[in-house]
BABA-205637 format. One line per field, with one value per residue (C-alpha): residue number from 1; residue in three letters; x, y, z. Coordinates in steps of 0.001 Angstrom, whole numbers, padded with zeros to 6 digits. Example, Ala and Ser with C-alpha at 12.3 -4.5 7.8 and 13.67 -1.06 7.14 Angstrom:
num: (1, 2)
residuo: (ALA, SER)
u: (012300, 013670)
v: (-004500, -001060)
w: (007800, 007140)
//
This chain:
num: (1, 2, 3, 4, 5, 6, 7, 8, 9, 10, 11, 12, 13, 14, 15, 16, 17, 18, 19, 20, 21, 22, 23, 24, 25, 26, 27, 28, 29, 30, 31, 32, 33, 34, 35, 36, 37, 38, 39, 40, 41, 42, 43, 44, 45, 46, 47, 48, 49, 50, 51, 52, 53, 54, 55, 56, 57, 58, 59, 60, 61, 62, 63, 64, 65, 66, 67, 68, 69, 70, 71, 72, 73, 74, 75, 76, 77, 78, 79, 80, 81, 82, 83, 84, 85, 86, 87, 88, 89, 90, 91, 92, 93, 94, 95, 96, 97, 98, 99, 100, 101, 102, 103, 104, 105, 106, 107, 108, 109, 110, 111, 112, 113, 114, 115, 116, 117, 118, 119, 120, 121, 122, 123, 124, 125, 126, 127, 128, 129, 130, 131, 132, 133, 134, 135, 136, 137, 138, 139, 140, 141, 142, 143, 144, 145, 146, 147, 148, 149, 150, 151, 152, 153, 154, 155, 156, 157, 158, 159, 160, 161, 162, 163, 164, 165, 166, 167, 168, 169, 170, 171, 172, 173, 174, 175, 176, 177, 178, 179, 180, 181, 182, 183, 184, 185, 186, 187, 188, 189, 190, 191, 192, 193, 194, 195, 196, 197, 198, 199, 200, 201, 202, 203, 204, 205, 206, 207, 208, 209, 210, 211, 212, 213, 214, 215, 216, 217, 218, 219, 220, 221, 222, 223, 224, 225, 226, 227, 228, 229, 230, 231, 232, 233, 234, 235, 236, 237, 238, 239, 240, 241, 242, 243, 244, 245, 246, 247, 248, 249, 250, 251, 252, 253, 254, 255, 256, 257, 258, 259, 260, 261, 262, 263, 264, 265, 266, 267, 268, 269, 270, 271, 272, 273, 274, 275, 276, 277, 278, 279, 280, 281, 282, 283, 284, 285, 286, 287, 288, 289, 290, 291, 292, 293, 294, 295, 296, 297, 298, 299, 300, 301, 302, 303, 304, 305, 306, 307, 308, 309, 310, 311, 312, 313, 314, 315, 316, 317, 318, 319, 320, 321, 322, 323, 324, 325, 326, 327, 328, 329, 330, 331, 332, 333, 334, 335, 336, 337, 338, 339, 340, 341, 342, 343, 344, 345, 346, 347, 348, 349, 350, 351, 352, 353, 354, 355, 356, 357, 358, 359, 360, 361, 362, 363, 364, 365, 366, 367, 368, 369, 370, 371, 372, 373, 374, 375, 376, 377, 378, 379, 380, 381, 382, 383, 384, 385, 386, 387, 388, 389, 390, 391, 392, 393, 394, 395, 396, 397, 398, 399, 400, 401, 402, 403, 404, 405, 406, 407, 408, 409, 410, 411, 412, 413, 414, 415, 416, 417, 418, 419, 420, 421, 422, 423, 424, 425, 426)
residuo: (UNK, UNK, UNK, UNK, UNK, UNK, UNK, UNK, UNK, UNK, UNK, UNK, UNK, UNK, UNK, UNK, UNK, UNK, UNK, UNK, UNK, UNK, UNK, UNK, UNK, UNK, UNK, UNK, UNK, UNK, UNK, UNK, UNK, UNK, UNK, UNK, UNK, UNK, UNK, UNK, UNK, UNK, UNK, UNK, UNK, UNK, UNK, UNK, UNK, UNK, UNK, UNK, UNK, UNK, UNK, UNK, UNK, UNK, UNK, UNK, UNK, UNK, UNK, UNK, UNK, UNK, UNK, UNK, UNK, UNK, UNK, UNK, UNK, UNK, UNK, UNK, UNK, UNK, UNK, UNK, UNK, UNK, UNK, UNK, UNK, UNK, UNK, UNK, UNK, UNK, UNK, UNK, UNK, UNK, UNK, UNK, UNK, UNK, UNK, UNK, UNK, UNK, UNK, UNK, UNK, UNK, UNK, UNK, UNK, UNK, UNK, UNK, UNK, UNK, UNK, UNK, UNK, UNK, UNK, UNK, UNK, UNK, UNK, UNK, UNK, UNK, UNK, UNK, UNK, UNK, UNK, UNK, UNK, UNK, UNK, UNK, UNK, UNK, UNK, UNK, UNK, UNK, UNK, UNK, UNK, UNK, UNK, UNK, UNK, UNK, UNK, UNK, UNK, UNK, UNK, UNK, UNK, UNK, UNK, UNK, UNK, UNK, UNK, UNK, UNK, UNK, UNK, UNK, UNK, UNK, UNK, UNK, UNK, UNK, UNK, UNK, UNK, UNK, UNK, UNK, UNK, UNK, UNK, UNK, UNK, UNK, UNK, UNK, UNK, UNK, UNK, UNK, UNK, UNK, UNK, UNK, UNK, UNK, UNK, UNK, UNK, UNK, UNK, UNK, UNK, UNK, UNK, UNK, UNK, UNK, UNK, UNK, UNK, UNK, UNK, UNK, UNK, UNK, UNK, UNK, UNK, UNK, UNK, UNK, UNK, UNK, UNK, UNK, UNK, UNK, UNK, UNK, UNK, UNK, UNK, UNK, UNK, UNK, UNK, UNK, UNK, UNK, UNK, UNK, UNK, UNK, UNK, UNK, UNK, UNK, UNK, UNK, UNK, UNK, UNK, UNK, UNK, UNK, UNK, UNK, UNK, UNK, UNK, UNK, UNK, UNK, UNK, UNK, UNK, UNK, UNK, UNK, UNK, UNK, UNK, UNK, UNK, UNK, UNK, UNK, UNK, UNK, UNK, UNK, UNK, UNK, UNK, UNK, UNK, UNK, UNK, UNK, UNK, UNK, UNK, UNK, UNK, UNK, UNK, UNK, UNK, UNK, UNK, UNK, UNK, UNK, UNK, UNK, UNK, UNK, UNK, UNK, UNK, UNK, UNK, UNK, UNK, UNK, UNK, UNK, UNK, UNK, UNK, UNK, UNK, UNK, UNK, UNK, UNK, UNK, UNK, UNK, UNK, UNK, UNK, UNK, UNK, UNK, UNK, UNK, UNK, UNK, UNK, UNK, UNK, UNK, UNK, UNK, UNK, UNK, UNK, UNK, UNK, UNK, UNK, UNK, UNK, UNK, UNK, UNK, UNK, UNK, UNK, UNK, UNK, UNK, UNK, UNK, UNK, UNK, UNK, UNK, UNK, UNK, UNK, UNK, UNK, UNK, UNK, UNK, UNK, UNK, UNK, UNK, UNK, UNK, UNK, UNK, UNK, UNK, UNK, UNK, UNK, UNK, UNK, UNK, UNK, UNK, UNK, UNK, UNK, UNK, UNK, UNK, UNK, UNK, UNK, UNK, UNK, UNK, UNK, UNK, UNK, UNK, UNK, UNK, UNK, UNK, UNK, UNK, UNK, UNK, UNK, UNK, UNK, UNK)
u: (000000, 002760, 004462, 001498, 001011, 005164, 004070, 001036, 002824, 006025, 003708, 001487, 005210, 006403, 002813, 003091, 006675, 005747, 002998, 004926, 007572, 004824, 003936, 007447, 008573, 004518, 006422, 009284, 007904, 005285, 008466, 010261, 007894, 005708, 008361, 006669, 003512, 004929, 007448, 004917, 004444, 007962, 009391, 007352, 008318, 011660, 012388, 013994, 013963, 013017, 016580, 017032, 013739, 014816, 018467, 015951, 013633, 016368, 020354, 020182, 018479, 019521, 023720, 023340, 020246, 022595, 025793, 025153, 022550, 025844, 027882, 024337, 023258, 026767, 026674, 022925, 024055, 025657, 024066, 020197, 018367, 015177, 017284, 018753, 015492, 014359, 016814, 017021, 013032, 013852, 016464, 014212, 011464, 013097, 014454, 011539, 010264, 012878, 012017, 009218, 012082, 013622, 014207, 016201, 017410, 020421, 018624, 015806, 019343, 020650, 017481, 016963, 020503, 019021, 015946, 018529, 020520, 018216, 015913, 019531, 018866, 015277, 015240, 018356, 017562, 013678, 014735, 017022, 014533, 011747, 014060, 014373, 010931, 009450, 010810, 011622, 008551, 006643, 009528, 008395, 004953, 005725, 008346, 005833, 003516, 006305, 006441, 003030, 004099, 005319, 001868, 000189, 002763, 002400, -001241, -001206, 001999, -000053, -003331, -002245, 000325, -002019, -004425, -002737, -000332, -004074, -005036, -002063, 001106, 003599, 005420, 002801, 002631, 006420, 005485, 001927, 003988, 007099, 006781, 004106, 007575, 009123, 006149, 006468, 010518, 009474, 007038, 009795, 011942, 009852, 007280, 009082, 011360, 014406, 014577, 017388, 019227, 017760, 014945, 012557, 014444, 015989, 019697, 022313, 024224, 028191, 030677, 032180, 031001, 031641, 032965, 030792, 033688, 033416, 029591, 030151, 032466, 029925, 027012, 028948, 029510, 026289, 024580, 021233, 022041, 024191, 021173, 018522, 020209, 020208, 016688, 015313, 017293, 015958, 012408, 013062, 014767, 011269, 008600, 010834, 010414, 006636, 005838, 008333, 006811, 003480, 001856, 003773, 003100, -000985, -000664, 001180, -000559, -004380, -004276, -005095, -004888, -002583, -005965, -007400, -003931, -003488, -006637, -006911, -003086, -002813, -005598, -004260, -000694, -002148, -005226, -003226, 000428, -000548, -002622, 000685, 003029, 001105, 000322, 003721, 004805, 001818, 002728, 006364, 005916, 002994, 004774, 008041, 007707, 006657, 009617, 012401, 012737, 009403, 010446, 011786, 009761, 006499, 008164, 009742, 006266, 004828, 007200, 006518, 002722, 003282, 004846, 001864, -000345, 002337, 002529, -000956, -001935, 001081, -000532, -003420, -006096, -007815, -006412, -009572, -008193, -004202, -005616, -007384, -004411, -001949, -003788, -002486, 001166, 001474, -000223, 002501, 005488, 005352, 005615, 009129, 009282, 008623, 010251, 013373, 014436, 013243, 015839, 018179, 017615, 017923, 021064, 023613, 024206, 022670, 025288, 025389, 021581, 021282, 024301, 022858, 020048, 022037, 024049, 020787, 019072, 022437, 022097, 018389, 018437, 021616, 020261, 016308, 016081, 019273, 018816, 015187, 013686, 016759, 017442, 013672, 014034, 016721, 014972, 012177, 014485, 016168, 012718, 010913, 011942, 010195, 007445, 006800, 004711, 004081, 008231, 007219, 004416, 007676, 010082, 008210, 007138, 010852, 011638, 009032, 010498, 013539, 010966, 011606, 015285, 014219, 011798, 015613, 017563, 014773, 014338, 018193, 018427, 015535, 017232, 020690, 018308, 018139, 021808, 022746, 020522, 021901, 019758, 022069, 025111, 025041)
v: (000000, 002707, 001838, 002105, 005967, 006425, 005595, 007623, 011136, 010015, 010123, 013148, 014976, 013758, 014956, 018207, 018778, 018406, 020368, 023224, 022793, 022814, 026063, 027292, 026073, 027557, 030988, 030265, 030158, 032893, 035625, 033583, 034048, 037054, 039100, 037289, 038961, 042357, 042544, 044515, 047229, 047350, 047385, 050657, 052667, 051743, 051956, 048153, 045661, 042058, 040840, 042775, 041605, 038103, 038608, 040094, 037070, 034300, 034638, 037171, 035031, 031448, 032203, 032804, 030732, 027334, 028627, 028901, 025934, 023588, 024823, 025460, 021529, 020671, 022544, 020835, 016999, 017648, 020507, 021230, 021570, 022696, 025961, 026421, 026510, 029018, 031043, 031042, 031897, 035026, 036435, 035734, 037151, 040517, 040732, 040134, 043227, 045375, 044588, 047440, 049840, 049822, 052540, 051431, 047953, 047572, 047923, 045257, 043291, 043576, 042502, 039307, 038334, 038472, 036213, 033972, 033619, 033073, 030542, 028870, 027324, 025719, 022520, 020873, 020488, 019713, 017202, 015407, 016080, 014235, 011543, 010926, 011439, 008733, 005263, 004793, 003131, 006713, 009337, 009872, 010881, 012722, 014935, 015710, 016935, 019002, 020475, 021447, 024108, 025421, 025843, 026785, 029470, 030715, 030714, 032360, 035133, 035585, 036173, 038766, 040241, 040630, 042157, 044401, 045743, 046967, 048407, 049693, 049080, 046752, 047727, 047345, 043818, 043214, 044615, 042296, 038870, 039809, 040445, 037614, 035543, 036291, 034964, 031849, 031297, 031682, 029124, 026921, 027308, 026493, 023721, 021378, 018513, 017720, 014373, 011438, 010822, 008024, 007293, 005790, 003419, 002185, 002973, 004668, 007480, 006625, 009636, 010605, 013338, 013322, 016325, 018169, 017019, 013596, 013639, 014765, 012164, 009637, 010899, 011576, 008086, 007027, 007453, 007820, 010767, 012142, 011980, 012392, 015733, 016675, 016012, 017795, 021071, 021268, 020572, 023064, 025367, 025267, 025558, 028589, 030175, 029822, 030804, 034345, 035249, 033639, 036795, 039953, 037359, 037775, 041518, 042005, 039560, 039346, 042965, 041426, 043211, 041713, 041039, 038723, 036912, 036587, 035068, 032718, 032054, 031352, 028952, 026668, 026789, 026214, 023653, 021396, 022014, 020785, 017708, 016789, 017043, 014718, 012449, 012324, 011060, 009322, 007423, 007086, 005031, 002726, 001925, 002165, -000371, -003124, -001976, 000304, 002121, 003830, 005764, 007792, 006708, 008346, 011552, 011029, 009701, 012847, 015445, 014120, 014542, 018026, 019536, 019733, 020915, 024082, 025034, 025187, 027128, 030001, 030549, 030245, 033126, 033819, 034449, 031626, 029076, 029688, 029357, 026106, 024639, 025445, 022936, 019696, 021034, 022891, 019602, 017633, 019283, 018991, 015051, 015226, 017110, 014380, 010901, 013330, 014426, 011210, 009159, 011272, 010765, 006924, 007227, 008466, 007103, 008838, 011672, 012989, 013532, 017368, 018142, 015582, 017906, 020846, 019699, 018451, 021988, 023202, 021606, 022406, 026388, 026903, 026000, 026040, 028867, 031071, 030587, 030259, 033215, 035240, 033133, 033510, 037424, 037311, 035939, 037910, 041220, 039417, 039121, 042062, 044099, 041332, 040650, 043801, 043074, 039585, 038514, 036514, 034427, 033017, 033172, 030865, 028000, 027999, 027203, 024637, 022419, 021378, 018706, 016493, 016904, 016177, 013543, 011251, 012109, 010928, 007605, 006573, 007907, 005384, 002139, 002843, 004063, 000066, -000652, 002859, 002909, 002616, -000198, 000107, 001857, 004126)
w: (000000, 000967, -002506, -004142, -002896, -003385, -007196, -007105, -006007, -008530, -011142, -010361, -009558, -013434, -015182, -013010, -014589, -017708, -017633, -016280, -018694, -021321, -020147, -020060, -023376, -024702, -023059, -025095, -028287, -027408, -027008, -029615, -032562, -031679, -033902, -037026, -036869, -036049, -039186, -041185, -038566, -037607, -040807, -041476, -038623, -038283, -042158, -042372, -045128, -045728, -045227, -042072, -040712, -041699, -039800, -036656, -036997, -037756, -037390, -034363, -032406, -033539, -033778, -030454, -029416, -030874, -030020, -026227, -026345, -025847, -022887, -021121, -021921, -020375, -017696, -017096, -017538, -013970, -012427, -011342, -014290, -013173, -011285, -014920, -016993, -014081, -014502, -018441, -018540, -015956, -018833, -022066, -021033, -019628, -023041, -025065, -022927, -023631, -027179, -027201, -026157, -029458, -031553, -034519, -036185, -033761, -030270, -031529, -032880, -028978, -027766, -030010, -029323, -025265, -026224, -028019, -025115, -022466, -024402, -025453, -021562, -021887, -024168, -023189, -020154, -020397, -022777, -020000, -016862, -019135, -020553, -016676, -015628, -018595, -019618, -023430, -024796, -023660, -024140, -028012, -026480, -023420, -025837, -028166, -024939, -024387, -027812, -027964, -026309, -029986, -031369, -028273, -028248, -031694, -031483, -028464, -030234, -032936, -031595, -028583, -031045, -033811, -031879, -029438, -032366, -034127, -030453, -029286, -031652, -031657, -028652, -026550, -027900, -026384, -022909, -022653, -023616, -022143, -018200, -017396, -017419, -014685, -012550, -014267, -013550, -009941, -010494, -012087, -009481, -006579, -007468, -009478, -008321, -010052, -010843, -010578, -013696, -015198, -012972, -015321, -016979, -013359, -014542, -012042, -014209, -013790, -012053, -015648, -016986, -020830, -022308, -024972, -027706, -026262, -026702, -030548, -031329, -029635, -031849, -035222, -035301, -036007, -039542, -037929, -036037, -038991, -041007, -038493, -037590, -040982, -042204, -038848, -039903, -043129, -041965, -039459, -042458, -043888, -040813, -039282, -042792, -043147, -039469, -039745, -043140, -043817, -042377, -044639, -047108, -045904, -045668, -048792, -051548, -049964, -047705, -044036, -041104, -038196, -035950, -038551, -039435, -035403, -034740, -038312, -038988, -034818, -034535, -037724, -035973, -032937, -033670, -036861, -035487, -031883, -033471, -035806, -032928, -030718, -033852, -034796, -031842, -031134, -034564, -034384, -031196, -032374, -035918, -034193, -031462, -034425, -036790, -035386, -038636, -038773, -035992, -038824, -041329, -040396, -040629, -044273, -045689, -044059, -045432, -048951, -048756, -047164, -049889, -052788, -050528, -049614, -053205, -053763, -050690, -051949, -055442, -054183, -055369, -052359, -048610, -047537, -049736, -048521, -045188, -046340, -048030, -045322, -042481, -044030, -044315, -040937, -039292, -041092, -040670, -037153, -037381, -036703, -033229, -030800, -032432, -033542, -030153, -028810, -030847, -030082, -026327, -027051, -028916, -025958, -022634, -019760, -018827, -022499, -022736, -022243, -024388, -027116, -027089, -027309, -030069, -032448, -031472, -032536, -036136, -036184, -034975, -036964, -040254, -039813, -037662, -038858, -042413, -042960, -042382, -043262, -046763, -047622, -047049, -048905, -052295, -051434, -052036, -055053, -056488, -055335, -058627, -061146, -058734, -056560, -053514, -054357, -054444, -050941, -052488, -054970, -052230, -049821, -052999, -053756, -050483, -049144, -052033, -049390, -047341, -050063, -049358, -045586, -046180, -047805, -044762, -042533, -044808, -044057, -040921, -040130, -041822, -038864, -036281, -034688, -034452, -033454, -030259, -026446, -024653, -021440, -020133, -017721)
//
């Protein structure tokens, strides 16, 4: 009977944690992304351009977002981790405030380098406290919980920053998302328990702490990760690009205001991406538990369906039918959040876990987030004297083209994924 309640409050204390940390990493993406539906507006008063916006919205955040990402994991695979994601949401969230301060390109490029930094020390270490609060057959599940916190927090971005830029302008917009986070990294810090490295599979994590070079070498060895890393930055190369620019790409071809994008262009983020991240994982780890490889698989097969759908809903004649067209893709593309992070979790021994994380959000943020949104502003400006105001529209069909590219990489990644994994060690 007494280890029947022990069990009971271990697992109410794991679901609480992850529930928080859904909040925080919902936070995360709120202050993250809330830039995308504020380019218009900002690009008008300050006097920018579509690559600068594209710099503000992707390199100035993710050089340093990535960079940072792996001494932070480190310093979590043998420190407090739950202190560390308290302390990271304190400094994001201050600087997504000072955001509405700016006056010119370079104080919003200071202050997106400060969101970069202090969301640089969130994932890593949720990734490791989760991988320690679940076992392996439900780690692919509980991680995508966790990253539903990605299109509850651009739903919720795009819907207060849409409509509190059209009530009272887009500084306003920093301030409302912005200082609500410091109440939650209190919150962090004081109700959650830190859990005991690798608690849920039973293992006892060794003294040695690998170093981050150590961790590298470990993971570069295997093809699956090689690939896996690869096909997850290029899907992320793509998704990054269509959440940044989808709405100037509204405003400018169809003439929406910021409200309506906010509420529509939130809710399909929000409503399909949420549904494809717990699908995906949901998937990975029914089809995966019969036949390692579909892991993988299920993302690949999805990435290749995506991308018709993509190209129809950017030539698309109406703003209702782009809308229309864009649920299957946005549902889609999230496929490979959970299982990708997951398998990566499965792939090092227990002491490496947070820095694996770092390094694969590394790959991901360096490529999908960096060059996404800036590359795609950067055709967009290439294009914008043959096409004027609809240059975007071409930009973003050129681009979505690269989840074919992503679906491959997934497909080998997938036929190493069974011999690469780490059933024991410590």
């Amino acid at each position: 009977m007494a280890e029947a309640t022990v069990q009971g409050r271990l697992h109410a204390g794991r679901h609480y944690a992850l529930a928080i940390l859904v909040v925080v990493y919902t936070v995360n993406f709120v202050d993250r992304q809330i830039l995308s539906i504020l380019i218009e507006p900002i690009k008008l008063e300050l006097g920018l351009n579509d690559t600068q916006m594209g710099l503000l919205s992707g390199l100035a955040f993710a050089l340093f977002y990535a960079t940072l990402g792996i001494p932070i994991a480190r310093y979590a695979d043998s420190n407090n981790r739950r202190n560390l994601i308290s302390v990271a949401v304190g400094i994001w969230s201050a600087m997504t405030a000072l955001s509405g301060l700016a006056l010119n390109f370079w104080h919003l490029l200071i202050a997106r380098i400060g969101v970069g930094i202090g969301e640089a020390g969130c994932s890593p270490p949720a990734h490791s406290m989760i991988s320690d609060f679940y076992p392996a057959e439900q780690r692919a599940t509980a991680l995508g919980i966790y990253s539903l916190g990605i299109p509850i927090g651009l739903m919720i971005g795009l819907f207060v920053g849409g409509w509190v830029n059209e009530l009272y302008g887009w500084r306003m917009a920093f301030f409302v998302v912005g200082i609500p986070g410091i109440v939650l990294a209190l919150l962090v810090r004081f109700t959650i328990h830190e859990p005991e490295r690798g608690m849920a599979e039973g293992r006892v994590a060794s003294d040695n702490q690998p170093t981050i070079r150590e961790t590298l070498t470990f993971l570069w060895k295997k093809p699956s990760f090689r690939h896996l890393a690869f096909a997850a930055a290029l899907t992320a190369f793509v998704g990054y690009g269509v959440v940044t620019w989808v709405p100037a790409f509204l405003i400018r071809s169809y003439g929406l205001g910021t409200g309506e994008i906010g509420t529509v262009w939130g809710l399909i983020l929000g409503i399909p991406g949420g549904i494809g991240i717990a699908l995906g994982g949901y998937l990975a780890d029914k089809f995966g538990a019969k036949d390692t490889r579909w892991y993988l698989w299920t993302t690949a097969v999805a990435l290749v369906v995506s991308v018709p759908f993509s190209m129809y809903a950017y030539m698309a004649e109406t703003a209702t039918i782009a809308f229309a067209a864009l649920i299957i893709p946005i549902l889609l593309g999230n496929f490979y959040q959970a299982t990708t992070f997951s398998q990566t979790q499965g792939l090092v021994e227990l002491k490496m876990r947070a820095v694996a994380s770092g390094i694969l959000l590394f790959i991901i943020n360096l490529i999908g987030l960096g060059l996404g949104p800036t590359l795609i502003g950067v055709v967009a400006d290439l294009l914008q004297p043959t096409y004027g105001e609809e240059a975007l529209r071409y930009s973003l069909v050129i681009f979505t083209a690269i989840n074919i590219w992503a679906a491959y990489h997934y497909y080998v990644a997938g036929k190493h994924l069974k011999k690469d994994l780490v059933l024991s060690g410590s």
